[in-house]
C-alpha positions, -999 to 999 in steps of 0.1 A, spaced: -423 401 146 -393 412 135 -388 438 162 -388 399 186 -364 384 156 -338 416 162 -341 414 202 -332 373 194 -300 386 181 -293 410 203 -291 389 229 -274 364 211 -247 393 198 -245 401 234 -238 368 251 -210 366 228 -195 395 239 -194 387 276 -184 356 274 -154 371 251 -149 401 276 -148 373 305 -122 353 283 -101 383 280 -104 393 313 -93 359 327 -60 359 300 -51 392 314 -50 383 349 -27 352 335 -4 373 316 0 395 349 3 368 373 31 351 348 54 388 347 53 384 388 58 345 387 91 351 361 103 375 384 100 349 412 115 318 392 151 332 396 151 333 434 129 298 437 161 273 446 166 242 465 197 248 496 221 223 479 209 220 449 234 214 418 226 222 386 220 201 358 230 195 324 219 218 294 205 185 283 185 172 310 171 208 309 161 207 275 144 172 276 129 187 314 113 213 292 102 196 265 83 172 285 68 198 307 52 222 286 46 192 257 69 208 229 95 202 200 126 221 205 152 212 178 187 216 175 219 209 159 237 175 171 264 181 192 254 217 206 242 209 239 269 181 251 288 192 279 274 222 287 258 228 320 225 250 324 226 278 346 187 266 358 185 248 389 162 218 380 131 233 408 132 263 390 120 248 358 95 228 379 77 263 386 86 282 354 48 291 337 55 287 301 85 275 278 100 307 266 108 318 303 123 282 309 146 283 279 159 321 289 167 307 323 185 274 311 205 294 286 212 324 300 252 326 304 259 300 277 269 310 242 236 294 227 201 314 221 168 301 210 139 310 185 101 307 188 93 290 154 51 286 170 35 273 200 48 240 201 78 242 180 114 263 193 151 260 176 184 264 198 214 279 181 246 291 187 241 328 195 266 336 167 248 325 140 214 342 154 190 350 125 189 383 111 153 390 91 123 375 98 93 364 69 58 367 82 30 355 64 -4 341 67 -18 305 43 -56 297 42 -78 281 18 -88 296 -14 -123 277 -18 -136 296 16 -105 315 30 -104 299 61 -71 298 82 -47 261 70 -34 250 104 -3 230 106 1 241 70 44 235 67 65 265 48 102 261 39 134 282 26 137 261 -5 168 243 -3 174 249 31 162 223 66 148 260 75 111 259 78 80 264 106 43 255 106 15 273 106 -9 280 138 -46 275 144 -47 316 124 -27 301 98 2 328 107 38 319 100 71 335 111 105 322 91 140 336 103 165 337 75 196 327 79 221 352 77 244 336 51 210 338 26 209 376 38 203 397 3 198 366 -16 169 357 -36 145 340 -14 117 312 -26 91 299 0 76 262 -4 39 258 11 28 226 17 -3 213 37 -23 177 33 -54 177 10 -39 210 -10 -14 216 -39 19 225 -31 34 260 -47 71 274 -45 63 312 -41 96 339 -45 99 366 -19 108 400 -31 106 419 2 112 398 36 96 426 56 60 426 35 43 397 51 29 374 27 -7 362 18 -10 329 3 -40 307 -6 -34 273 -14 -63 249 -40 -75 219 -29 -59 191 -45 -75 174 -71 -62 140 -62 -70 143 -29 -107 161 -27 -121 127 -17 -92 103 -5 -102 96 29 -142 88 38 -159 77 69 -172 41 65 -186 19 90 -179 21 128 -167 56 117 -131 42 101 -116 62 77 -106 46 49 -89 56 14 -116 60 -11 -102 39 -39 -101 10 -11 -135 6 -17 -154 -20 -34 -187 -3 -37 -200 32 -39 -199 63 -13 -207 98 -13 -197 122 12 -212 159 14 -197 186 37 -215 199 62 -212 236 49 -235 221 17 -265 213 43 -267 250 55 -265 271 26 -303 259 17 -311 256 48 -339 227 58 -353 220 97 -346 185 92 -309 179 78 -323 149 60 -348 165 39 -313 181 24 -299 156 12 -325 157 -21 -305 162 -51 -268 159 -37 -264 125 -36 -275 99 -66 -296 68 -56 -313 85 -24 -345 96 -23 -353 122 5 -389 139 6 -405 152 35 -438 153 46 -461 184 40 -470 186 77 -453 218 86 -422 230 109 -408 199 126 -420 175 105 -401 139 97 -385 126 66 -383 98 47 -352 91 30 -353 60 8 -316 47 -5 -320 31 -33 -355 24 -35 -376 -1 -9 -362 -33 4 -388 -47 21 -430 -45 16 -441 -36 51 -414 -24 69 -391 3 78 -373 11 46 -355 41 62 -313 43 65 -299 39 97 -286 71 111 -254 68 129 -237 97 145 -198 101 154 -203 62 150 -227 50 171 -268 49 163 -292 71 170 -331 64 174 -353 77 142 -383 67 155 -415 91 156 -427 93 190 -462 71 193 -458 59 155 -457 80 127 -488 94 107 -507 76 83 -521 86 48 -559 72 56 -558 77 98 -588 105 110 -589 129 138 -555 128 155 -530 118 130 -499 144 136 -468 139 123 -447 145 158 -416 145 140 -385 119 139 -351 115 155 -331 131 126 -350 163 128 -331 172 166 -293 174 148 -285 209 142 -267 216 106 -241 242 120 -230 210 141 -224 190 113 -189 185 96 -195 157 72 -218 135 59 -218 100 42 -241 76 27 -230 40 25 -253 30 -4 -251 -7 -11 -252 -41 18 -218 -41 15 -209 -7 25 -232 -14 62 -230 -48 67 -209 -41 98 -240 -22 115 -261 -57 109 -299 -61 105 -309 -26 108 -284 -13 82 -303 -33 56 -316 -1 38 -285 22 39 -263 35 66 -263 73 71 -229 91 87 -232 120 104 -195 136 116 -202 167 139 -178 195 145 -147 192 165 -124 220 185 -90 226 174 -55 238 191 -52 277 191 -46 305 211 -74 316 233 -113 311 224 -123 306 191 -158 318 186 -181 310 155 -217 326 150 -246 318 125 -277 331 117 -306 323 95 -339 336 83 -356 324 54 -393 328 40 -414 304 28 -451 308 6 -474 280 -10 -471 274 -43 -502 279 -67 -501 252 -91 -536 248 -94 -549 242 -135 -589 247 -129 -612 254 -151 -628 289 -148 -657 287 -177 -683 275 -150 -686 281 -114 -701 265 -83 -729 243 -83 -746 218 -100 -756 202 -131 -755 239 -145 -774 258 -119 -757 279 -93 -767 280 -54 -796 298 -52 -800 301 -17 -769 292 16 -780 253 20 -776 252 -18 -737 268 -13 -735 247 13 -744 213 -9 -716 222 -35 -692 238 -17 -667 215 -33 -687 215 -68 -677 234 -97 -699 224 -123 -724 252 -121 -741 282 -146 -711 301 -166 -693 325 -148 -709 360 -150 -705 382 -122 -738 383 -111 -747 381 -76 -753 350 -59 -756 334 -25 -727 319 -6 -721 295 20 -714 318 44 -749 336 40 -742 368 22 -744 375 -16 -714 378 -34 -702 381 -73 -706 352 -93 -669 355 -107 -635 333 -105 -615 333 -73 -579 323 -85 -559 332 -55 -571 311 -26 -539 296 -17 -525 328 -16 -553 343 4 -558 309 28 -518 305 36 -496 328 54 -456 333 49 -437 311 66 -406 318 81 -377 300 100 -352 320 119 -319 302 132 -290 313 155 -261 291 166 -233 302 186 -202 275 188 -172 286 211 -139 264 201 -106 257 217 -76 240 232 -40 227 232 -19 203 221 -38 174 252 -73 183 247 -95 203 226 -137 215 227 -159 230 209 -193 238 227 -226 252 203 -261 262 214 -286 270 190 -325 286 187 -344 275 155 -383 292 159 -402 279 127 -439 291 119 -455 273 95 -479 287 63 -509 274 84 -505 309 102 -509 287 140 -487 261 130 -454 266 150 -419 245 166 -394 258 184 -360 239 191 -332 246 214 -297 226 209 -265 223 231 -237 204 216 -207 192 233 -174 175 219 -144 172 236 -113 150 230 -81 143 251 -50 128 245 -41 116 284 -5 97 265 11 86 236 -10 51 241 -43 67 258 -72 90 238 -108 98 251 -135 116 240 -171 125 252 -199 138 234 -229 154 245 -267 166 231 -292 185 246 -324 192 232 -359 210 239 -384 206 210 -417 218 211 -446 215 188 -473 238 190 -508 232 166 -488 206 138 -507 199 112 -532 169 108 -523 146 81 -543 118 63 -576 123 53 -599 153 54 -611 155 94 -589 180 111 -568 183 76 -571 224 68 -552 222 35 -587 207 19 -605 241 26 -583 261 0 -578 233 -25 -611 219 -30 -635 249 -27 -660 259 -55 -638 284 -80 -663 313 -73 -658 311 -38 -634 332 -19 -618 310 8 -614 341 32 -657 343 31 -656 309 54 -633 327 81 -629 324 112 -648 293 105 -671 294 138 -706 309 149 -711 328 180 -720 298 197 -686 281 192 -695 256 167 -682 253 133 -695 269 99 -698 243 77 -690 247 39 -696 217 21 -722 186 17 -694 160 38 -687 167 75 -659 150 76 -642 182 54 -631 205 83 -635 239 79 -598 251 75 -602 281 95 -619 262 121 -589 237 126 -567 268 131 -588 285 156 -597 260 174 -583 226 172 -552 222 197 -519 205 198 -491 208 213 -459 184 224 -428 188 242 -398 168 239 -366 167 257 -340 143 244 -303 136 253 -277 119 234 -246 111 250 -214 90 240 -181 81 253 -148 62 241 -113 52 250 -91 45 226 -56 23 241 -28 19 213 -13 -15 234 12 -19 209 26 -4 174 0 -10 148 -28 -24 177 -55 -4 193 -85 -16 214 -115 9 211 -144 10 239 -175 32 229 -209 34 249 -237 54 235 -273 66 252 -302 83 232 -330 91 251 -359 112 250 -392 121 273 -422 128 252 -454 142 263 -484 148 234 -518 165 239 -544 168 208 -579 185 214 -602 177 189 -627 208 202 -667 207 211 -688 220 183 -674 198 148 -695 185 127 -683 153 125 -678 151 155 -697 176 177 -687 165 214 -654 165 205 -621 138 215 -592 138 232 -556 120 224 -528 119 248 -491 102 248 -467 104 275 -434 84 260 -402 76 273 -377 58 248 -343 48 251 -315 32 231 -281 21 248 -250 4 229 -221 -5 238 -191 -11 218 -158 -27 214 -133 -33 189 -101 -43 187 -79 -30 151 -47 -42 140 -29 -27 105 6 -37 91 21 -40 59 46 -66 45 76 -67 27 63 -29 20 39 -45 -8 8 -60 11 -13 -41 34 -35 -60 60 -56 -42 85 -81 -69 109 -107 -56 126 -129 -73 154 -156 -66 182 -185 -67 197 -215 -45 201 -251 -50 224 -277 -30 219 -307 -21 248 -336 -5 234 -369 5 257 -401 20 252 -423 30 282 -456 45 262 -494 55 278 -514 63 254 -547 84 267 -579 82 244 -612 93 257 -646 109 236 -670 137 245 -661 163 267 -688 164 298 -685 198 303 -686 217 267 -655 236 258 -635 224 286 -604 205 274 -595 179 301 -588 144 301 -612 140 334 -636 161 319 -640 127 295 -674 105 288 -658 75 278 -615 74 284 -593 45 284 -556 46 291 -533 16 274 -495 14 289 -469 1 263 -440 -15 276 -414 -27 245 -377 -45 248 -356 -51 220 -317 -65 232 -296 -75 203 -259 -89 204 -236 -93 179 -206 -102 170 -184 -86 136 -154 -90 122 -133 -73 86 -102 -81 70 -87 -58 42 -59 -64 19 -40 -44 -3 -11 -53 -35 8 -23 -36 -24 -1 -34 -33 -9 -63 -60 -39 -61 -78 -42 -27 -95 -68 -8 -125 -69 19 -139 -92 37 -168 -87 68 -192 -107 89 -215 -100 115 -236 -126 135 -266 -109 156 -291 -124 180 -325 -113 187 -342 -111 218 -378 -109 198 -374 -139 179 -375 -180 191 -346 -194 203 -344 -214 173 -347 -186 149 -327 -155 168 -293 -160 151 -288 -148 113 -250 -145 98 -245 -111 72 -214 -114 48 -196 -92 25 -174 -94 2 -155 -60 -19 -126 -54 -42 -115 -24 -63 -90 -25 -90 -70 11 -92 -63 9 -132 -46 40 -133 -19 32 -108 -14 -4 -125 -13 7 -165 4 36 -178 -23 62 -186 -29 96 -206 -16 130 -177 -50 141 -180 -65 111 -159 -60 115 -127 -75 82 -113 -95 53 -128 -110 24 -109 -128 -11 -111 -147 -20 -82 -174 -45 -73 -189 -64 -44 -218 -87 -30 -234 -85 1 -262 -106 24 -276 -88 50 -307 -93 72 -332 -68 81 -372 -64 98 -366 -84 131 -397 -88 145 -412 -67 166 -421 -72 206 -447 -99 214 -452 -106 174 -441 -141 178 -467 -147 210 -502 -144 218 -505 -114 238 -543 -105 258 -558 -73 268 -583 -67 293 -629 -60 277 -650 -42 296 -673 -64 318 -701 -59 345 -690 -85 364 -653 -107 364 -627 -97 348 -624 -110 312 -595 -106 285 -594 -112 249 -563 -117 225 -550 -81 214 -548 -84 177 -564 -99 148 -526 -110 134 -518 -149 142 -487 -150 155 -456 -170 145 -432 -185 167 -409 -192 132 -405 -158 123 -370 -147 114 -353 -116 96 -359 -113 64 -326 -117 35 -311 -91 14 -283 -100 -13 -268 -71 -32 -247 -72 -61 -226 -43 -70 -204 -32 -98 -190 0 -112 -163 22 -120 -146 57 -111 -130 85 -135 -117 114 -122 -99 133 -151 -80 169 -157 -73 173 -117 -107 170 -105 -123 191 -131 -139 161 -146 -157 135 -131 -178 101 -138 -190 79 -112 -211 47 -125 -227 20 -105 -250 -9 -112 -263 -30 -85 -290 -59 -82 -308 -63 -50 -330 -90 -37 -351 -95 -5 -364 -125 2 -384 -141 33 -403 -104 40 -425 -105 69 -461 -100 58 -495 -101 70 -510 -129 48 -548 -121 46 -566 -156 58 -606 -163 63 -622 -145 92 -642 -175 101 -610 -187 118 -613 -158 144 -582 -141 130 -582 -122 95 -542 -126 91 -516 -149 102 -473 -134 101 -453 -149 72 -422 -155 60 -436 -156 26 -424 -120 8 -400 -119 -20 -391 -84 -40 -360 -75 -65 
């Protein structure tokens, strides 16, 4: 196994390598075919052709090769270049350019970084040179576009995507005492003396206290000043979710942020989560967070419906939509807590919003190339408190013969424990003493091994950043396994000063192989190890069949599966292959106004086998479950932003758009009992089958709209709305209006405060949202077709009445609290204390089966 975990790496190590060697290959050839096109450029002229002004030259370059060249005012009038203006149209790269266009004249120029050159007069060329490199001191990695100046001087540079710097010192300072000032947003600034120019200087900069948490994502993926906020938000780095490591991201955010409760389900590798933000809001619905990723939703749903706690036979957990983002990917994320916080995401943001920000590429030099690996171990806990003063059987007798062992396999209230010898279920004689380590001895080590490769890049038009990753997880129950492959695509471009695009794109393969059954006992192998007798070793009922096929039973109720029987030979196994795409345009029409287009597809193919096998004892012929699902969820979005400020003392920002949202579900379900043919798995091979297609549609519009307003950032002011329409709801019933309203009071910017505080805050808000639009066909009858001998006959499908006045149910938050952030971030209090109501929950309102139905769909559901 771990031979197969090394060779994973390997290759991994090795992929690397080529695609590096292929990079460096490739800027070789550049770098060689650039020394033969610079000796080209001097000879490339136009017959006729006059030169042009230094000027014209300069501004020719600067727009060619998309830099910043600065220089004194004055120094270039009147002076022609010796470049003809066709031999800058061909010249490869800035430097070779600037040589040509100067050359002859009594000016020279310096290389500050990749975007950023100085012309001088040649007489005053620098003389020493500082070096030096800046990077974080939390996690040392490289500050890019970190600025460093000759205090007192204009003489400064920036720093590049290595965090490298290069300073010329002017020769009047030559010999002089030198001091450096570093500055770079979100870190503190420092003034750091230079003994020796020629030692290049290391410098690490501290995160600034005032500034850890400034800017957050909110809604639609707008960042926004934290103290702007009227209600509460907590952002956790991505770097957080991969030191502990889980499969499913969400399951990580237990612990790290307050209010949200995140708890997964015990059914192995590639299981789902349930995250719960501040506790249920409705009685029978979905009381998850909506997940929204780069700012648009994704689908969370569990392919055919998730597991049940009471459900027989086929219950799986298949896993939910969270579970395919990859951690490595991830750079931030943020939980809007309250209704006010997501009112702009509408009915399905009723419970919380989740914010997922993935990675993006950054200007530098060549290919920047990141690689991760994981492997961590898992065991079953024993927290088991039995009682080991009498063994198995009953009413103080201990089996006496295998039928007896069999009776109380689950029964400890036997004779005393002695040692003697006595007869187990399994047929053999064993000693009559306390087993204390059947977890141990039923469960295997689980493991989960993760590599992800991310290659990053670009200039100052466009940058990338492309990952793939292998996570292959095997579960305690030793058969239990899920394997996931992930490629991740980002890329954004700056086409002009008014134009920005940017694509993302997600690929993933997910296989399940043998997840565990949840629910109640049939199919379920965790009851084998926790319920058997405390004299009996859990190993003795191993491999849990007979040479016939057909399972050992252990205990008086057939319904208790032998565990070692569901792992040997109980089948399941899914694949899913699921695509998340998303592009925008973002058009700045004039200062302070953008328009923003986004459209978004999540879709995923799903196909599910389960073999319940011949020879159970529940049920011996055996069953067979089948789903073959394709889902899909499409929204597109517009928005239209403007910001200004006036008389320098009130901020407005107005937002507005628009948003649809398409979502489909193409499901056929494949049921059938008794395999014909004993042992052979096939859906043909089937006594009884029946195969049900599923065809669901859910369009919603909407509408939204936000104003904020700020007094000298001090107090601030926010207003939303957001009108949706349903396509599952009456006419008369499809439109509901959500409305918000925030402000936050910045105490320690308005009043004179102790130095030791470094911010304190008032906020509060109220919020009405709308959540649990109905379902597809709940608000009509809908029939399905009953066997028959003879015509075709049809009967209603459910048992529910249906209600053609059903509407979302309403949500009213109130929210208040305060922030306190003391000694530069050392110290820090965060308080919040909310009321929420739901009223006109959709329920099933039990009614008398004598009127052929045994509920009817109601409004009638009210919980604080």
């Amino acid at each position: 196994m771990r031979i197969l975990y090394l060779s994973k790496a390997v290759k991994y190590c090795c992929l690397t390598m080529m695609f590096c060697a292929c990079a460096l290959f490739c800027s070789a050839q550049l770098m060689a075919r650039n020394v033969v096109h610079n000796k080209k450029v001097n000879k490339a002229q136009i017959p006729g052709e006059n030169k042009i002004s230094l000027k014209t030259a300069i501004e020719l370059i600067k727009t060619k090769f998309d830099i910043k060249i600065a220089y004194k005012e004055g120094i270039l009038e009147n002076k022609i270049s010796n470049a003809f203006q066709s031999q800058l149209n061909i010249a490869v790269d800035a430097k070779t350019a600037l040589a040509l266009s100067l050359s002859g004249s009594s000016l020279d120029f310096s290389k500050i970084n990749e975007a950023q050159y100085i012309i001088m007069d040649a007489s005053d060329k620098f003389a020493d040179v500082i070096k030096g490199t800046i990077t974080a001191a939390s996690d040392n990695t490289p500050l890019v576009g970190a600025t460093v100046y000759i205090k007192g001087t204009k003489t400064g540079a920036s720093t590049d995507a290595n965090g490298q710097f290069s300073i010329t010192i002017p020769a009047n300072l030559k010999g002089q005492p030198i001091v450096l000032t570093i500055a770079s947003v979100g870190y503190e600034s420092i003034d750091l003396p230079v003994a020796n120019p020629d030692v290049p200087v290391s410098i690490k900069l501290q995160e600034s206290s005032s500034s850890l948490n400034d800017v957050v994502v909110t809604a639609l993926g707008i960042k926004r000043d934290s103290k702007a906020l009227g209600y509460a938000v907590t952002e956790v780095k991505g770097s957080e979710f991969t030191q502990a490591r889980e499969n499913n991201i969400a399951n990580a955010l237990t612990g790290k942020v307050a209010g949200v409760n995140a708890t997964g389900l015990s059914t192995g590798p590639g299981g789902s989560s349930r995250v719960i933000i501040r506790g249920n809001g409705s009685f029978n619905g979905n009381n998850q967070p909506l997940y929204v990723v780069n700012g648009m939703p994704i689908d969370n749903t569990v392919p055919g419906g998730a597991a049940t706690t009471n459900t027989l036979a086929t219950n799986v957990d298949r896993g939910d939509g969270i579970g395919s983002i990859n951690p490595d990917d991830i750079e931030t994320i943020t939980v809007l807590k309250g209704g006010t916080a997501a009112a702009l995401y509408g009915s399905r943001a009723s419970n919380g919003v989740i914010l997922i920000t993935t990675k993006k590429g950054a200007k530098q030099r060549g290919i920047g190339v990141e690689y991760n690996t994981t492997y961590t171990i898992e065991n079953a806990i024993n927290d088991n408190d039995y009682q080991y003063e009498y063994g198995q059987g009953l009413n103080g007798v201990k089996p006496a013969n295998q039928n007896d062992a069999i009776a109380t396999g689950r029964l400890s209230f036997g004779a005393k424990i002695d040692n003697s010898m006595y007869i187990a279920a399994d047929g053999l004689s064993h000693p009559y003493s306390a087993v204390k380590d059947n977890i141990k001895n039923f469960y295997s080590t689980g493991t989960n091994f993760t590599n992800t490769v991310a290659f990053s890049g670009g200039t100052d038009g466009i940058v990338y950043r492309l990952s793939v990753a292998d996570l292959d997880s095997k579960g305690i129950i030793s058969t239990t396994k899920f394997k996931r492959q992930t490629a991740n695509l980002n890329i954004n471009a700056r086409i002009n000063d008014k134009i920005k695009v940017e694509g993302l794109a997600q690929y993933n393969l997910e296989r399940g192989f043998n997840r565990t059954l949840a629910g109640d006992a049939l199919g379920n192998p965790n009851w084998t190890p926790y319920e058997v007798a405390n004299t009996v070793d859990v190993r003795w009922l191993a491999p849990g069949y007979d040479a016939a096929g057909n399972q050992t039973p252990w205990n008086d109720a057939g319904i208790a599966t032998n565990g070692y029987f569901v792992m040997n030979k109980y089948q399941e196994n899914d694949t899913k292959n699921r695509f998340i795409g998303q592009g925008s345009i973002t058009y700045d029409i004039v200062k302070n106004f953008s328009l923003k287009g986004v459209i978004s597809r999540d879709f995923y193919n799903y196909n599910y086998v389960n073999i319940l096998p011949t020879g159970d004892v529940y049920i011996p012929n055996g069953q067979y479950s089948g789903i073959k699902s394709d889902v899909s969820e499409t929204n597109a979005l517009i928005t239209g932003n403007y910001k200004t400020r006036i008389a320098d003392k009130i901020g407005v920002s107005i937002l507005g758009g628009a948003n649809s949202r398409r979502f489909e579900n193409k499901q056929l379900n494949m049921d059938g009992a008794t395999f014909t043919i004993p042992f052979f798995y096939s859906y043909k091979n089937l006594a009884t089958a029946s195969t049900i297609p599923t065809h669901q549609r859910i369009r919603t519009n909407s509408i939204f709209g936000s104003a904020d307003f700020d007094y000298k950032s001090i107090l601030y002011l926010t207003y939303t709305a957001r009108n949706d329409w349903f396509s599952t709801l009456s006419p008369e019933n499809n439109s509901i209006l959500y409305q918000s309203v925030g402000g936050s009071l910045v105490l320690s910017d308005a009043l004179k405060m102790p130095s030791s505080i470094d911010i304190f805050r008032l906020r509060a808000s109220w919020a009405e949202v709308g959540g649990g639009a109905a379902d597809p066909y709940k608000i009509n009858l809908t029939y399905s077709n009953v066997p028959s001998s003879g015509l075709p006959l049809q009967n209603v499908t459910t048992n529910d009445i249906t209600n053609q006045n059903l509407k979302p149910y309403t949500s009213t938050t109130y929210e208040g609290g305060f922030e306190l952030k003391m000694f530069k971030g050392r110290l820090g209090l965060d308080f919040t204390a909310y009321s929420r109501k739901t009223t006109n929950d959709i329920l099933n309102a039990a009614i008398s089966s004598t009127s052929g139905y045994n509920n009817a769909v109601l409004n009638v559901g009210e919980l604080s």
